[in-house]
C-alpha positions in Angstrom: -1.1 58.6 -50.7 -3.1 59.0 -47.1 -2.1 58.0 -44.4 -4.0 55.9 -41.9 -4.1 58.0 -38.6 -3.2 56.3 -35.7 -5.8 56.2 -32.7 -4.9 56.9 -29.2 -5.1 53.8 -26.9 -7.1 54.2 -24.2 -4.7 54.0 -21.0 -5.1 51.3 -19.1 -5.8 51.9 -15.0 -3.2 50.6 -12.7 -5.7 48.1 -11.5 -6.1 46.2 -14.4 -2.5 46.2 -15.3 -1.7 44.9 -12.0 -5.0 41.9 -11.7 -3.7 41.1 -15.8 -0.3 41.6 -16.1 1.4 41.1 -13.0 1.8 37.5 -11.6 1.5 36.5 -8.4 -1.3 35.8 -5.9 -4.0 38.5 -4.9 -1.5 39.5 -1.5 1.5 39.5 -3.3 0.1 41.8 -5.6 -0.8 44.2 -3.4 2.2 43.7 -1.4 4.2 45.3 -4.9 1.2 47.7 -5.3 2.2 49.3 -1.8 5.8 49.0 -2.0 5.6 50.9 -5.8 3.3 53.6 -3.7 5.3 53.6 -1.4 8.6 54.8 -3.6 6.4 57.2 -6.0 5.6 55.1 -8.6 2.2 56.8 -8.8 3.0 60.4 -8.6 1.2 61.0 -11.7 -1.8 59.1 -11.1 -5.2 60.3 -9.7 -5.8 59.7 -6.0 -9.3 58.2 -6.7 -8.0 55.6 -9.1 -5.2 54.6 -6.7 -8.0 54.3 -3.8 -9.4 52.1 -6.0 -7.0 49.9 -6.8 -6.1 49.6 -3.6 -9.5 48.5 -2.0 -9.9 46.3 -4.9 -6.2 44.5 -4.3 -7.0 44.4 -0.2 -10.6 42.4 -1.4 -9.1 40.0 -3.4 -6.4 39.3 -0.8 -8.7 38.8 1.7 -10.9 37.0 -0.1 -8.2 34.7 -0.8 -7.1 34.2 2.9 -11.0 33.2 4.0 -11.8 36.5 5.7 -15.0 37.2 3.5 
């Protein structure tokens, strides 16, 4: 009998694990997101998807506080 292969799952970027998985308001967030930096969390990670994240998360937060 065949076996179904399994297909790889794409791998989700920190971002949207952290905006969809992670409670907690847009600062809070980002507070964890450079604490988890921070302690090396993201050693493995590209640079450019971390810059990302990071810009995204500091947006959001602002945008919640009223800046933009």
């Amino acid at each position: 009998m065949l076996r179904k292969r399994k297909e790889a799952k794409a791998k989700r970027s920190i971002l949207e694990s952290l905006l969809r998985d992670v409670q907690g308001t847009p600062a809070e967030k980002l507070a964890m997101f450079e604490r988890l930096k921070a302690a090396g969390a993201f050693v493995h990670e590209s640079a450019a998807e971390l810059a990302e994240a990071e810009k995204t998360l500091r947006t959001f937060a602002a945008m919640e506080k009223g800046s933009i």
